[in-house]
Backbone as JSON, one array per atom type, in Angstrom:
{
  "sequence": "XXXXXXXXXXXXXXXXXXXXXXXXXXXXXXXXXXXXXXXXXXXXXXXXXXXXXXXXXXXXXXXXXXXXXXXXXXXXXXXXXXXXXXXXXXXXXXXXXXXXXXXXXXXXXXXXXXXXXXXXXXXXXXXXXXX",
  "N": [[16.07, -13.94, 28.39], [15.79, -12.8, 24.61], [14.94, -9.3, 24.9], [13.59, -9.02, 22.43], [12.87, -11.23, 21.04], [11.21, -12.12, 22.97], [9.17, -9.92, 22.53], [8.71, -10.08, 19.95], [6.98, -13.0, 19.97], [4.97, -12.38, 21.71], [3.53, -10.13, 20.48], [2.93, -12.01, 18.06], [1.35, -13.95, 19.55], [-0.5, -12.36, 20.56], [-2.16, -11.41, 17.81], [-0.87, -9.08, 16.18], [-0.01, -8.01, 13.74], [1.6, -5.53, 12.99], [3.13, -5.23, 15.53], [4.47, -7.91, 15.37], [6.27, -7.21, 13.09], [8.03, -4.81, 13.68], [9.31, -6.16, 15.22], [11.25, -6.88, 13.55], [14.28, -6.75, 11.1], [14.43, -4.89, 7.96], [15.47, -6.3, 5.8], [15.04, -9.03, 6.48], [15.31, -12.4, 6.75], [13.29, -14.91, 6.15], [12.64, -17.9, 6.81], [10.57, -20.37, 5.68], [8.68, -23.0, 7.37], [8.85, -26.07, 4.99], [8.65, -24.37, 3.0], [9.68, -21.94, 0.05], [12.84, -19.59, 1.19], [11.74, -16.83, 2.05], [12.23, -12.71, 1.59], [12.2, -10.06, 3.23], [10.41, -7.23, 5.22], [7.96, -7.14, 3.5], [7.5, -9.17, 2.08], [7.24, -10.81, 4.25], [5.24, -9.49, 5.81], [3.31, -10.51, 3.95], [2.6, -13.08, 4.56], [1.91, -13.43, 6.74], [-0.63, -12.34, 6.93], [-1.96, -14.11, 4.79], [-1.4, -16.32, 6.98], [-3.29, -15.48, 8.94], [-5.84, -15.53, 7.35], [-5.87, -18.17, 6.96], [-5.54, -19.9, 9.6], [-5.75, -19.84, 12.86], [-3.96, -19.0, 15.62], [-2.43, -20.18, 18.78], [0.57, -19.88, 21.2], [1.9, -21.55, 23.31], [3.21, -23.02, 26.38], [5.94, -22.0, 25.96], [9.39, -21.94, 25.26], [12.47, -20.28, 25.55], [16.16, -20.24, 24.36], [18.62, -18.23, 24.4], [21.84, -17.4, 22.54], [25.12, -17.28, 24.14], [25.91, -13.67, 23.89], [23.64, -12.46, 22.44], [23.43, -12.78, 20.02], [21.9, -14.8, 18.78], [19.0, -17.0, 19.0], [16.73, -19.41, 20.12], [13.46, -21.12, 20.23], [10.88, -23.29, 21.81], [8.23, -24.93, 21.18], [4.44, -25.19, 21.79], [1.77, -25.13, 19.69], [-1.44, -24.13, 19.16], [-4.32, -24.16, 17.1], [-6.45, -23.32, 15.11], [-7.62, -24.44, 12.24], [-8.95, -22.28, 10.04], [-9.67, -21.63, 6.8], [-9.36, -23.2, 3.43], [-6.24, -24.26, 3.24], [-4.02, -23.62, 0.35], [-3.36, -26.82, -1.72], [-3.27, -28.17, 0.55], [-5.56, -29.85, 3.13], [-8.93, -29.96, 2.95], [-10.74, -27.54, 5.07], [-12.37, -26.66, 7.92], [-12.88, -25.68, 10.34], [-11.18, -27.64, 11.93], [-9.45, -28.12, 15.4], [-5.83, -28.07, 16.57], [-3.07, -29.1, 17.95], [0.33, -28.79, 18.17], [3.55, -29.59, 18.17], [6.57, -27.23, 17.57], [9.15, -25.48, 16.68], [11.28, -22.71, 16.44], [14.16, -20.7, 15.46], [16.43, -17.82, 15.52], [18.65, -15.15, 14.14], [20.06, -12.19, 15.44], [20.45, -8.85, 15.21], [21.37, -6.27, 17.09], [18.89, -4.87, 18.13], [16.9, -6.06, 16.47], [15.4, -8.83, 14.48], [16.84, -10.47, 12.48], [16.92, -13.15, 11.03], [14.61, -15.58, 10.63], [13.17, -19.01, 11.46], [11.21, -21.22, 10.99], [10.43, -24.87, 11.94], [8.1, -27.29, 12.08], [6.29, -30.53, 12.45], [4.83, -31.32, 9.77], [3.44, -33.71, 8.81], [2.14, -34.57, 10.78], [0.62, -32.36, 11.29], [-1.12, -32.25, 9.01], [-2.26, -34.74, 9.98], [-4.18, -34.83, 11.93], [-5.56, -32.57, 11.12], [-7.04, -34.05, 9.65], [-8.87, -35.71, 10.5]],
  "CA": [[15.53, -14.09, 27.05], [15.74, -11.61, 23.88], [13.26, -8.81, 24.73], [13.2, -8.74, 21.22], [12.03, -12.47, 20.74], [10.0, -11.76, 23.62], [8.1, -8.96, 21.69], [7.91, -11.21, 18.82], [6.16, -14.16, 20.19], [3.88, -11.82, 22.48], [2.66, -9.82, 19.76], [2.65, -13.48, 17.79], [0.23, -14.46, 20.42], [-1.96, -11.03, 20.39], [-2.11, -10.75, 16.16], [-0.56, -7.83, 16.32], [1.38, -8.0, 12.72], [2.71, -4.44, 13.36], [4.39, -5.82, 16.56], [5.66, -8.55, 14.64], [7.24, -6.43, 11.7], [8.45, -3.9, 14.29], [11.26, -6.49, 15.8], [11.95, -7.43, 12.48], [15.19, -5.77, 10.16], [13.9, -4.55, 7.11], [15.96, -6.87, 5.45], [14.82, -10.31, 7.35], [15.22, -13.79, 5.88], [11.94, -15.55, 6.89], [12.69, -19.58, 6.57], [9.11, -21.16, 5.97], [8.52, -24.74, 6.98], [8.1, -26.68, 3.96], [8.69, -23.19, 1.91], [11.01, -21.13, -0.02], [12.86, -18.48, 2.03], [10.78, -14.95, 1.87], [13.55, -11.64, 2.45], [12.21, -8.88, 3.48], [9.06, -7.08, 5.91], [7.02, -6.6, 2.74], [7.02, -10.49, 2.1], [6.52, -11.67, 6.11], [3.55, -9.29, 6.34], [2.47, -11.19, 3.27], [3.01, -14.41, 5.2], [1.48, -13.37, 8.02], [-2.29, -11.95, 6.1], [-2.53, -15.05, 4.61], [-1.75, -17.27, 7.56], [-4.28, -15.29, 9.53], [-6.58, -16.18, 6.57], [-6.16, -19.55, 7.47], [-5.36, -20.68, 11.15], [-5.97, -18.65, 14.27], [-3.02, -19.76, 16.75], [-1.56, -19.39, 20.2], [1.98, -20.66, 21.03], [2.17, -21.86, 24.62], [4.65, -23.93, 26.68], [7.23, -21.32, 25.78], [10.76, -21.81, 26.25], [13.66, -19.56, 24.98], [17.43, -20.12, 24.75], [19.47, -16.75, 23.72], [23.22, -17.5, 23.09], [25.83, -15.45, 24.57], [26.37, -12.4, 22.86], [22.63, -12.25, 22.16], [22.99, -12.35, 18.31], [20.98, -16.39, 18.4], [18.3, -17.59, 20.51], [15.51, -20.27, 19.59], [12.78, -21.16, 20.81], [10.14, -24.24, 21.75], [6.84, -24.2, 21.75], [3.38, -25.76, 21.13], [0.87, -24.17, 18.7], [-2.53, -24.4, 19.49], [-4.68, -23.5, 16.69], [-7.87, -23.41, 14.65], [-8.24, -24.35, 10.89], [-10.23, -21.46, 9.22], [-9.98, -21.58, 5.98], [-8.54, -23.93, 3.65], [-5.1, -23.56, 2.45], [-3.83, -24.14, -1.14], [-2.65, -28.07, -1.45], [-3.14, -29.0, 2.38], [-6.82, -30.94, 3.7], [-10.06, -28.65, 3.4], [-10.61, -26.41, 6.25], [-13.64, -26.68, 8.38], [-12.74, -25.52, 11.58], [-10.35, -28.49, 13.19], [-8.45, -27.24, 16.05], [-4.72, -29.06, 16.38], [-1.74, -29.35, 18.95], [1.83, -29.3, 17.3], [5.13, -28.83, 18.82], [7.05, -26.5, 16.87], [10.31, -24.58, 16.96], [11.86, -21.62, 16.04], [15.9, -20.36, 15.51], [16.7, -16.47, 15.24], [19.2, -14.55, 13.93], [19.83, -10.85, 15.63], [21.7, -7.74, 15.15], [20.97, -5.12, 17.82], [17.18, -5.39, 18.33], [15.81, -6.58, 15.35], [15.6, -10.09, 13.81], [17.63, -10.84, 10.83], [16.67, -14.46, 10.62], [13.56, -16.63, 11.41], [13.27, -20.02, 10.82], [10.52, -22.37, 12.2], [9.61, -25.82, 11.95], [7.25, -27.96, 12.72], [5.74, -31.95, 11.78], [3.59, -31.17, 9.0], [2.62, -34.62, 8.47], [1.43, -34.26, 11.96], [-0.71, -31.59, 11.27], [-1.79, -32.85, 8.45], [-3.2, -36.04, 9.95], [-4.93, -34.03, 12.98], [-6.72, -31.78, 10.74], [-7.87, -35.01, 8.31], [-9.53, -36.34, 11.48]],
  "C": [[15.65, -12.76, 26.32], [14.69, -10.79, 24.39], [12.74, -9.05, 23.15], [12.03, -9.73, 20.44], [11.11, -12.66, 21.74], [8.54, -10.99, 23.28], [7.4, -9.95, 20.5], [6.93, -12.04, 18.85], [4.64, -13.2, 20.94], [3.02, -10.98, 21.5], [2.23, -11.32, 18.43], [0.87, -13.7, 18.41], [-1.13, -13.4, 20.1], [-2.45, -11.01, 18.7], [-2.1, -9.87, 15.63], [0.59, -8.09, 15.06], [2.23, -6.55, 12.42], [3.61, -4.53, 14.2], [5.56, -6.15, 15.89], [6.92, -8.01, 14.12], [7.99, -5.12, 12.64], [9.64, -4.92, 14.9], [11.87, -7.23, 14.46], [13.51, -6.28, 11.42], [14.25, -5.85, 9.03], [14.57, -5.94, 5.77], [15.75, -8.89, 5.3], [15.13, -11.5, 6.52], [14.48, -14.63, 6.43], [12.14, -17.26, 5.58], [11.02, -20.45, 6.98], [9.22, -22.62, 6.25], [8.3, -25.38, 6.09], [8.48, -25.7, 2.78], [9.72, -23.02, 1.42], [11.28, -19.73, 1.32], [12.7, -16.99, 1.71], [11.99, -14.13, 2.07], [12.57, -10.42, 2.1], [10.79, -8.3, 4.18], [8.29, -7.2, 5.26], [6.32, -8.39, 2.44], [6.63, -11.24, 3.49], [5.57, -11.22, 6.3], [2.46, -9.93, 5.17], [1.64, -12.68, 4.01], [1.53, -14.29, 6.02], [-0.1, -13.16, 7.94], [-2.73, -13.47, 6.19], [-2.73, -16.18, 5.64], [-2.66, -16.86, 8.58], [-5.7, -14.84, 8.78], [-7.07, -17.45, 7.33], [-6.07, -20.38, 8.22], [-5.42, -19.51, 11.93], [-5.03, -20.03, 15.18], [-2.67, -19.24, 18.12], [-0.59, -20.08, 20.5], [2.05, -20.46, 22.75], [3.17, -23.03, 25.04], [5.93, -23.53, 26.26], [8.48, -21.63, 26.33], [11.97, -21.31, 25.04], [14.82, -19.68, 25.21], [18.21, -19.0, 23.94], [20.95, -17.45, 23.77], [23.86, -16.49, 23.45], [26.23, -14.6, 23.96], [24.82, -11.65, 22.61], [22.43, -12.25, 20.12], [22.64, -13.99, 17.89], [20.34, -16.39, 19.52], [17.36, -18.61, 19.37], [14.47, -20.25, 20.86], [11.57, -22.66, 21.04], [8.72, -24.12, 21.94], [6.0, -25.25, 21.44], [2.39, -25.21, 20.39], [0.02, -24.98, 18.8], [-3.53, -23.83, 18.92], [-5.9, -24.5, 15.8], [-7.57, -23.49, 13.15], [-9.35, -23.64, 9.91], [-10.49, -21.38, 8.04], [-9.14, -22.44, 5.44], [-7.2, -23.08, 2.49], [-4.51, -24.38, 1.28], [-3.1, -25.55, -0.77], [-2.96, -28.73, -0.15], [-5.08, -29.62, 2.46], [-7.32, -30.1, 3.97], [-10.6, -28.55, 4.85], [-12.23, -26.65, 6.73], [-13.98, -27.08, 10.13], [-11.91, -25.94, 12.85], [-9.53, -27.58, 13.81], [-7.09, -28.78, 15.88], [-3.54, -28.47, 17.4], [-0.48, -29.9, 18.19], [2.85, -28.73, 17.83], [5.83, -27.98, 17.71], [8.62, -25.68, 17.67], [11.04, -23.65, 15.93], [13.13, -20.89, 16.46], [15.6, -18.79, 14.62], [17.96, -15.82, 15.23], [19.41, -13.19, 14.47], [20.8, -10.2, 15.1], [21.03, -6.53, 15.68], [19.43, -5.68, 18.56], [16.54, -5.44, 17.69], [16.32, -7.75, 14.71], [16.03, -10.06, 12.49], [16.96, -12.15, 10.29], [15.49, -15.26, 11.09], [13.49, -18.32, 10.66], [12.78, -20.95, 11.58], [10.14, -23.52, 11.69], [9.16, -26.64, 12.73], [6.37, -29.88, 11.85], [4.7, -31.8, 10.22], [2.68, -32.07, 8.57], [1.66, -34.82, 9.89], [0.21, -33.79, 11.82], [-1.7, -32.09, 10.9], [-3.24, -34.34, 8.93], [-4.39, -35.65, 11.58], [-5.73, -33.44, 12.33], [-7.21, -32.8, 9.97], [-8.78, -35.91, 8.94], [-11.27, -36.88, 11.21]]
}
């Protein structure tokens, strides 16, 4: 596996958004689910504030494929997280936790991410947190 996307997800996990932005290029193209695409660290650590505003997560059941060369890998996962506050447009906030598979495709060059790009069900979510 990338260390790189290794670092990523592990500081991911810790909420360590200096981690994060540390395997990132300065440059990045951050593909939101549902979103427009963000470019650059200044907009992902935006990202990243607000979504630790409003969900507390952990991403378990990891599994990473790197292609050869190392400049792609993805990743699978499950996200296991808490509804803290609510977020603009989506079903007011008041604590639900929720289980969602999710996945994520990366771009490299050297050891820093060029590209992120994750999705995940959102109508899913949606109907988990409207419980």
């Amino acid at each position: 596996m990338s260390k790189t996307v290794e670092a990523y997800f592990a500081a991911f996990n810790a909420g360590d958004t200096k981690g994060i932005l540390a395997c990132l290029a300065d440059d990045v193209a951050h593909h939101v689910n549902e979103g427009q695409v963000r470019r650059g660290k200044a907009l992902f650590a935006e990202f990243c504030a607000h979504m630790s505003r409003c969900y507390q997560e952990e991403l378990t059941d990891m599994v990473v494929f790197e292609a050869e060369g190392g400049t792609r890998a993805a990743a699978e996962y499950i996200v296991n997280g808490t509804y803290l506050a609510t977020d603009s447009g989506l079903p007011e906030a008041n604590g639900q936790s929720y289980r969602l598979p999710a996945g994520s495709f990366f771009s490299l060059e050297g050891d820093k991410i060029t590209r992120v790009v994750t999705y995940y069900n959102l109508a899913d979510w949606v109907a988990q947190v409207s419980r």
